[in-house]
C-alpha positions as CSV (number, residue, x, y, z in Angstrom):
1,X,0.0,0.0,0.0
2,X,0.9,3.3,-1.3
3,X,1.2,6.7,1.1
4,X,-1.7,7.7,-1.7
5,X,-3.8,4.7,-1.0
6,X,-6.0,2.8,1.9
7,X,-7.2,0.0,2.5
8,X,-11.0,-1.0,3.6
9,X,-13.1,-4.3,3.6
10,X,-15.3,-4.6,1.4
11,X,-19.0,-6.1,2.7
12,X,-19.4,-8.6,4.6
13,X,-23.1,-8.1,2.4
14,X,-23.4,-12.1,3.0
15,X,-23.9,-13.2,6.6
16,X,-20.7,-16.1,5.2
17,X,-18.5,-12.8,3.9
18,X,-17.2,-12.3,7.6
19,X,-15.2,-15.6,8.0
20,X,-15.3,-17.7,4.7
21,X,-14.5,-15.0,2.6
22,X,-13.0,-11.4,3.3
23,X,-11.8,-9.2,0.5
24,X,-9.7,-6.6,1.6
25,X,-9.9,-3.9,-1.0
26,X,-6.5,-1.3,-1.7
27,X,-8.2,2.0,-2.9
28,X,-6.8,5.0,-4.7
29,X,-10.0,7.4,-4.0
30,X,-12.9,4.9,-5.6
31,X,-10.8,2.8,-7.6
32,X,-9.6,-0.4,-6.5
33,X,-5.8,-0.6,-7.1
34,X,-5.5,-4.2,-5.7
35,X,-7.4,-6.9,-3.8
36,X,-6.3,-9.5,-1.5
37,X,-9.0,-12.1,-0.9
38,X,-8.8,-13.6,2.3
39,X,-10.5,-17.0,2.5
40,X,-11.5,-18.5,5.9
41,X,-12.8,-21.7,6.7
42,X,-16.1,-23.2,8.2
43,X,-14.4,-25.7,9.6
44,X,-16.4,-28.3,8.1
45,X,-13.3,-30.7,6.8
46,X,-15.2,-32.8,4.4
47,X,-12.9,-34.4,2.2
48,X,-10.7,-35.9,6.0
49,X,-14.5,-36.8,6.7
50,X,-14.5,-39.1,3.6
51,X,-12.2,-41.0,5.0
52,X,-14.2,-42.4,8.1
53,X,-17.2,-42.5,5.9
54,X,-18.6,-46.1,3.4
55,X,-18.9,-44.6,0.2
56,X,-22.8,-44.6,1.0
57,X,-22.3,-42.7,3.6
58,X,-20.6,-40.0,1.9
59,X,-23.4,-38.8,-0.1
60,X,-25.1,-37.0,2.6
61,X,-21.8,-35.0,3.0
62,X,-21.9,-34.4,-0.8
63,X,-25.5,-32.6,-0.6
64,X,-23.4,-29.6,2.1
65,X,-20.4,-28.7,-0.5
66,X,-22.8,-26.7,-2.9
67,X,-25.7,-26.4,-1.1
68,X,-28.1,-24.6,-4.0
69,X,-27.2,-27.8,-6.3
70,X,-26.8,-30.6,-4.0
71,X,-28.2,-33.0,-6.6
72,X,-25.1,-31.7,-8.8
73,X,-22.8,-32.9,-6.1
74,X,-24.8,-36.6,-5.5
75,X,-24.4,-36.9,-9.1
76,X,-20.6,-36.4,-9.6
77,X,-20.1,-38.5,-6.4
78,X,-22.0,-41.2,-7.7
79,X,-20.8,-41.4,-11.1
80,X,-17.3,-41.2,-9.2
81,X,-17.6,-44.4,-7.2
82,X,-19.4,-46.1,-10.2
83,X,-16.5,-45.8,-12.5
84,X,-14.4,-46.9,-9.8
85,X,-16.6,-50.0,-9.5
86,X,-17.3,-50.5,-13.1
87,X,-20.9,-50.3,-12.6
88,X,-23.6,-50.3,-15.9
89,X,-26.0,-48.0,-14.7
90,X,-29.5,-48.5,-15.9
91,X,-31.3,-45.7,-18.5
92,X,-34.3,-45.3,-17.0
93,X,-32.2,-43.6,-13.6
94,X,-29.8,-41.7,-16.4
95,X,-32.5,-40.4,-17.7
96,X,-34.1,-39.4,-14.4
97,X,-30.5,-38.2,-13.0
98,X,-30.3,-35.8,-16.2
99,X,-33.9,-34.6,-15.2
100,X,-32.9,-33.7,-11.8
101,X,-29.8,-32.3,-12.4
102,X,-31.0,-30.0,-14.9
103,X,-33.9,-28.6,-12.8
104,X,-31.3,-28.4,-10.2
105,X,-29.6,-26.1,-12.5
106,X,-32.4,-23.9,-13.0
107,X,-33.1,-23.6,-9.4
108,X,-29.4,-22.7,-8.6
109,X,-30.0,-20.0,-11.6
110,X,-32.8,-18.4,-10.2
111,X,-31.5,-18.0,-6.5
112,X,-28.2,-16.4,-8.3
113,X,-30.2,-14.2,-10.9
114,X,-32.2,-12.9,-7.5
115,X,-29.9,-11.9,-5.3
116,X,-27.6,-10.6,-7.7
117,X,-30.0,-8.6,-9.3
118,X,-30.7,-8.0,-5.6
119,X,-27.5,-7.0,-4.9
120,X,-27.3,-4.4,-7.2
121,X,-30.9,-2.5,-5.8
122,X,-33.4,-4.7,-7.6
123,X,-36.0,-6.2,-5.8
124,X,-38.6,-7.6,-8.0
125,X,-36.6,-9.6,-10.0
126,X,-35.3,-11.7,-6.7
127,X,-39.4,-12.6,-6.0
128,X,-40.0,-13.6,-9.3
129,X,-37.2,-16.2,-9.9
130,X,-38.0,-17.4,-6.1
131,X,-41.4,-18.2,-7.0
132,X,-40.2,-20.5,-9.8
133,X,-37.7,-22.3,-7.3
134,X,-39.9,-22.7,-5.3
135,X,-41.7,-24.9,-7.8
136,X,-38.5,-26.8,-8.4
137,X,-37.9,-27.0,-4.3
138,X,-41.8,-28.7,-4.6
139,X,-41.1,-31.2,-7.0
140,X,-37.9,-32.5,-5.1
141,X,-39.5,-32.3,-2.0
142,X,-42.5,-34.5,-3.4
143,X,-39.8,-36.8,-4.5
144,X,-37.2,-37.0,-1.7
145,X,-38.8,-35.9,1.1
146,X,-36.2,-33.2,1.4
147,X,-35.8,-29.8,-0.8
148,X,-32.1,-28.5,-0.2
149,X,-30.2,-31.8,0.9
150,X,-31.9,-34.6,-1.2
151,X,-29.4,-37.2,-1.1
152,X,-31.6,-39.0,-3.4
153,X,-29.0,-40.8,-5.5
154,X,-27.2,-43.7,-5.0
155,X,-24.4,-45.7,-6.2
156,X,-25.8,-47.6,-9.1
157,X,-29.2,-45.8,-9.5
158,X,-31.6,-44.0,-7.6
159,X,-33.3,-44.2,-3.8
160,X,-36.5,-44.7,-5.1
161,X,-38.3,-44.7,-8.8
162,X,-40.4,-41.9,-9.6
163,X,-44.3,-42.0,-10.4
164,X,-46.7,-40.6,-12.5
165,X,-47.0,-37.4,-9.8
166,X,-43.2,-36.6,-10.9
167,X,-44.0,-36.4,-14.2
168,X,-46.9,-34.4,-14.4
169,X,-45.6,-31.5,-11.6
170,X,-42.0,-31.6,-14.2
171,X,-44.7,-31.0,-17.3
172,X,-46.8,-28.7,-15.6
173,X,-43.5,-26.8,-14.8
174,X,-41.4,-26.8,-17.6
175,X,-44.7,-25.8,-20.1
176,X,-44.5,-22.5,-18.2
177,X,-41.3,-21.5,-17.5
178,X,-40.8,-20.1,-21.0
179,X,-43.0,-17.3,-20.1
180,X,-41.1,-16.4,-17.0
181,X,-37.7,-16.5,-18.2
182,X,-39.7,-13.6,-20.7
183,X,-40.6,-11.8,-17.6
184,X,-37.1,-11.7,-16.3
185,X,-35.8,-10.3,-19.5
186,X,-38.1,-7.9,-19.5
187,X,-37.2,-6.6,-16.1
188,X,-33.6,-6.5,-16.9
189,X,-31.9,-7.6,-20.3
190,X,-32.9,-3.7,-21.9
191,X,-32.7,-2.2,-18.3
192,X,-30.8,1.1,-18.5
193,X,-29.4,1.0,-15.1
194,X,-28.8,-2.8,-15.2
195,X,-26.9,-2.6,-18.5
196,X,-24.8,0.4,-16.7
197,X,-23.7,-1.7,-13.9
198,X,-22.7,-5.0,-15.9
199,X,-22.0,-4.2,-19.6
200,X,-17.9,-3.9,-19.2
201,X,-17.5,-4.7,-15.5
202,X,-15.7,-7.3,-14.3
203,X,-14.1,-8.5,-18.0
204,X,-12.2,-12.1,-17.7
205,X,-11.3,-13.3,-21.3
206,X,-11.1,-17.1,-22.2
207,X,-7.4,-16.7,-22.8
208,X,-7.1,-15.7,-18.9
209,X,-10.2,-17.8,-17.6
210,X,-8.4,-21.0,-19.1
211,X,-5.3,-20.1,-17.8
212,X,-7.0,-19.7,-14.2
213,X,-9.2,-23.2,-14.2
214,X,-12.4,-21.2,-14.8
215,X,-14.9,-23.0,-15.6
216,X,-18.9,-22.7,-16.5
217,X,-21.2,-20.0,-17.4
218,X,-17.8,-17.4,-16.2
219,X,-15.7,-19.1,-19.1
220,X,-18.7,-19.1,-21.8
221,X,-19.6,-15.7,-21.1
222,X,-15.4,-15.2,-23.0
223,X,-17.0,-16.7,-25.7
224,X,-15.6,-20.3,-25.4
225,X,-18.6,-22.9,-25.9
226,X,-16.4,-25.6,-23.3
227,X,-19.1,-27.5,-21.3
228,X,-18.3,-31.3,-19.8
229,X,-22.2,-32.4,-21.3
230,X,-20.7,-32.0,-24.5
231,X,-17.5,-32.5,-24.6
232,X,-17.0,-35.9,-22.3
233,X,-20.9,-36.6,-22.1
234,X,-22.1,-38.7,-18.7
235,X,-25.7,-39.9,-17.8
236,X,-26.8,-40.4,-21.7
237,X,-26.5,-36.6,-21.9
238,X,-24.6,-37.9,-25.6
239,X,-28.7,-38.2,-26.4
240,X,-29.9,-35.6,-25.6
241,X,-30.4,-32.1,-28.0
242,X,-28.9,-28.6,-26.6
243,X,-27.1,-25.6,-27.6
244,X,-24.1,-24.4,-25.1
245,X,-25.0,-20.1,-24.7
246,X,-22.0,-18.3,-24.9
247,X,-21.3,-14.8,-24.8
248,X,-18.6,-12.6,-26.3
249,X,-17.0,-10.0,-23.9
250,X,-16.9,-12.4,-20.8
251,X,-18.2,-9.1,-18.7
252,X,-21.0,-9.7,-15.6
253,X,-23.8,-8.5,-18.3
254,X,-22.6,-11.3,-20.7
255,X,-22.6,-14.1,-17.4
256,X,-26.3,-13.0,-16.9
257,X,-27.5,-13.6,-20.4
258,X,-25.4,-17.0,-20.5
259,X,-27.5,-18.1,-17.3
260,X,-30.4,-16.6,-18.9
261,X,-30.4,-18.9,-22.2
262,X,-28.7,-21.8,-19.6
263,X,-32.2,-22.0,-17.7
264,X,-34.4,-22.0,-21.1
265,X,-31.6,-25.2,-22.3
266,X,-32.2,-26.7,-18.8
267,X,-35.8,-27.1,-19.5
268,X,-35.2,-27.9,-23.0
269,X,-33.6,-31.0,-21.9
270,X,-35.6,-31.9,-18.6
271,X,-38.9,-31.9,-21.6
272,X,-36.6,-34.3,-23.7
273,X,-35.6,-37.0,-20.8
274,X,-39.7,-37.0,-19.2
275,X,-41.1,-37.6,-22.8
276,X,-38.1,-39.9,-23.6
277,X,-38.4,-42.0,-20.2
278,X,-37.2,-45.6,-20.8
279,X,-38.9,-48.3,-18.9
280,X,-37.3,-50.8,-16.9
281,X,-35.1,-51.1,-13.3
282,X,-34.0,-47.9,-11.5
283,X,-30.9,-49.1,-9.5
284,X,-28.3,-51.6,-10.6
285,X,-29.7,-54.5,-8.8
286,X,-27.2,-57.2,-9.4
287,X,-23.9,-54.4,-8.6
288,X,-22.6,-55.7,-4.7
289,X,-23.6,-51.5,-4.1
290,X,-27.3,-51.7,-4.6
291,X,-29.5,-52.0,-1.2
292,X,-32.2,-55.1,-1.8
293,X,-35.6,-53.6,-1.6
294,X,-37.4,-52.9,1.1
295,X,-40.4,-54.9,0.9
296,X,-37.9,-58.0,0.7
297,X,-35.8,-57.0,3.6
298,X,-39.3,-57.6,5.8
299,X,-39.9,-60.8,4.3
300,X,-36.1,-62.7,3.5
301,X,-33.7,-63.0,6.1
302,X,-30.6,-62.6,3.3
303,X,-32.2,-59.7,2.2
304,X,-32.5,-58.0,6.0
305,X,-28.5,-59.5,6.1
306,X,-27.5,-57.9,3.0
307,X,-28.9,-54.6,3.9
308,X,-27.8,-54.9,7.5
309,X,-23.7,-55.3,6.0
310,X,-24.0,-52.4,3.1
311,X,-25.3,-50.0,6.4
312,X,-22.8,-50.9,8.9
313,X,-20.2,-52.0,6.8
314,X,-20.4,-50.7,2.8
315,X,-18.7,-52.6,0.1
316,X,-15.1,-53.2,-0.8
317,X,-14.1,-51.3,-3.8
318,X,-11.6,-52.3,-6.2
319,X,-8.0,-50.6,-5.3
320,X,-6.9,-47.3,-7.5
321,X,-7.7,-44.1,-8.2
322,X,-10.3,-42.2,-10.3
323,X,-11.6,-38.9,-11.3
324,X,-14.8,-37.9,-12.6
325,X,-16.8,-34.7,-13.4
326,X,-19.7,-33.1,-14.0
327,X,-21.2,-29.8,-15.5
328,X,-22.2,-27.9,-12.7
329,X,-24.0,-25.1,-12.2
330,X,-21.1,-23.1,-11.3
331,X,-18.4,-25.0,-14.0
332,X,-16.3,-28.0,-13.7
333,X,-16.8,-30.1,-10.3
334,X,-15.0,-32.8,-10.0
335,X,-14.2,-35.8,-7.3
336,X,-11.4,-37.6,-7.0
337,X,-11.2,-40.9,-5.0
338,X,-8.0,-43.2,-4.1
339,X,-9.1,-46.6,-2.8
340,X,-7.1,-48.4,-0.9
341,X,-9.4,-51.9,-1.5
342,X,-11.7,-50.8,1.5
343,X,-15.4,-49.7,1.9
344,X,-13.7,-46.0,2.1
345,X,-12.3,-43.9,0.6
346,X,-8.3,-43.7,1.3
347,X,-8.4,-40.1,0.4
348,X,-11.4,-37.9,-1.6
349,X,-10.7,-34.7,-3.4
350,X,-12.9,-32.2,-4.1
351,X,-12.6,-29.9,-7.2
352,X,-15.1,-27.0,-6.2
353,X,-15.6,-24.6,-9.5
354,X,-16.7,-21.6,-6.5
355,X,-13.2,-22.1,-5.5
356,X,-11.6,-22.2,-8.5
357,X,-13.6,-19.1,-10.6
358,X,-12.5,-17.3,-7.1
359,X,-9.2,-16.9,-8.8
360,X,-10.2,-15.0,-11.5
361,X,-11.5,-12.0,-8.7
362,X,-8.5,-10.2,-8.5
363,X,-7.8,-9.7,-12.3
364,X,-11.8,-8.7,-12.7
365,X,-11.1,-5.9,-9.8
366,X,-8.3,-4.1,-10.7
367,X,-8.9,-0.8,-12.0
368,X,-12.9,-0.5,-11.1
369,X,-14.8,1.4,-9.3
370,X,-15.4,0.2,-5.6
371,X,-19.3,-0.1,-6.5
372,X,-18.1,-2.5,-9.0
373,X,-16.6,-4.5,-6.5
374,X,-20.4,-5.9,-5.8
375,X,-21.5,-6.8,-8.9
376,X,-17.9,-8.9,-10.1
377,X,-18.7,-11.0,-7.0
378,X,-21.8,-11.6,-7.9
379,X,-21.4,-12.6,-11.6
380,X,-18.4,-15.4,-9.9
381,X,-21.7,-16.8,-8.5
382,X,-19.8,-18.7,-5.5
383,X,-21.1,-20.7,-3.2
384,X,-19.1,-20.5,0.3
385,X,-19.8,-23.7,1.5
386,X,-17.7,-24.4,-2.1
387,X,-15.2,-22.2,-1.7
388,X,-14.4,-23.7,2.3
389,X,-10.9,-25.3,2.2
């Protein structure tokens, strides 16, 4: 620091901002000279938890990294372990996974595109998209029995097949959101005061998003159309039709309109895997993962056994090590296991895209205006639970 210059911190203006994150601003009058994010901890240590955890277990942990797409998490976990175990998992629950992990997308859109817009003094749009989530949050909860934490996945399959209910509330859903995503341009897309706060704030090109790890709607906003459904396809998203949105000047006003056209794709594709539902099992049955069902375990004594060992005991997976990711929300997340032979993991990595797009802060600060300083946090669209090291 300069003898021309001070130093303040900026928020917190998110009750998490005080511990998990602190960014301590260097100002020359209102312009930010430098930035030194200062990341704390919540003390949570869940990748050292995976180690004293089956690899059932572990899927409750999952749903608490990113808490606004938990199903996002279950699914990169799961598809983890499964290609550590080799494990064919059936269409019908690809399908399903796909359909829940791209309403979970839309959901964790519409909590960002609220408080965002919230964060830079616009109320109306943050009741609007939370009436839509609240939809989503519905249908999961109808499903589940839970609407943040699910934990409705499981190695090989799902907890539970869906019904006819499921189907209709998804429908019902996805034939109106169209209309809404309308309303939410309308409040803001041609918005004077919105396009003065975003258009050129907070630039990040794909040249210097690449070269920092960033990842999702951040790095296609720079006009690079990289997105992990496409380009290594999991859960039968190879059969599925979607466009990637990308922008041009990787600014905060192109990251909302990527989100924008991300939600419309998300529902695009939740339509096509409904109408598209193949018939047949739900879990892997015959894989040594896959808990017998629940009417058997009353009735057969090596059903209640088998159930009794996976619970207290997991499975033995194969020794090495694997990696696997998924198109998140928020980019490129990631887990990767080493097995020792055992029913847990011998160590579990996490690679959190809130953690990782954090990087790219610093470069997007430099030479704006402190008021700017809101909306580039924003547009990273981190979740602190994520971020937590």
């Amino acid at each position: 620091m300069s003898a021309t210059t001070m130093e303040i911190n900026l928020g917190p203006h998110h009750p998490s901002t005080h511990g998990v994150l602190r960014v301590v601003l260097e100002l020359d009058g209102e312009t930010v000279v430098n930035a030194h994010p200062d990341i704390g901890f919540l003390h949570r240590g869940i990748e050292k938890l995976a180690e004293y955890r089956t690899y059932h277990q572990f899927i409750v942990l999952s749903d608490r990294l990113d808490y606004l797409a938990a199903l996002s998490n279950n699914l990169a976990y799961v598809t983890t372990i499964e290609k550590l175990m080799g494990i064919e998992v059936p269409r019908r629950a690809l399908y399903v996974r796909v359909a829940l992990a791209e309403l979970q997308r839309i959901a964790s859109h519409l909590f960002w595109l609220g408080t965002h817009a919230h964060d830079l003094g616009a109320m109306t749009p943050l009741f609007y998209a939370l009436r839509e989530r609240e939809a989503i949050m519905d249908i999961f909860e109808s499903l589940t029995g839970s609407r943040l934490t699910p934990s409705y996945l499981r190695i090989g399959g799902l907890a539970a097949d869906i019904d006819g209910d499921f189907i209709a509330a998804v429908q019902a859903f996805t034939a109106s959101f169209a209309t809404r995503v309308a309303e939410y341009e309308t409040l803001l897309t041609e918005n004077p005061i919105w396009r003065a706060r975003t258009r050129g704030v907070g630039v990040l090109t794909a040249d210097e998003c690449l070269a920092l790890g960033v990842t999702g709607p951040m790095l296609r906003s720079a006009g690079c159309d990289w997105d992990i459904r496409k380009a290594y396809p999991y859960s039968a998203y190879e059969e599925f039709h979607f466009e990637i949105p990308t922008g041009r000047q990787g600014d905060v006003y192109d990251r909302y309109l990527v989100r924008i056209r991300e939600m419309g794709e998300s529902a695009r594709i939740v339509d096509q895997a409904v109408a598209g539902l193949p018939e047949g099992p739900w879990v892997a049955a015959e894989a040594r993962t896959a808990f017998p069902d629940k009417e058997r375990v009353a009735t057969d004594i090596a059903a209640m056994i088998r159930h009794f060992g996976l619970v207290m005991e997991g499975f033995n997976a194969p020794p090495g090590e694997v990696y696997h990711a998924v198109e998140s929300p928020r980019g490129e997340l990631g887990f990767y296991v080493i097995s020792n032979g055992g029913p847990r993991p011998w160590r579990l990595r996490v690679r959190p895209p809130s953690f990782v797009n954090l990087q790219g802060l610093v470069a997007m600060l430099r030479g704006r205006l402190l008021s700017d300083a809101v909306a580039v946090i924003g547009a990273i669209d981190i979740v602190l639970a994520e971020v937590d090291r």
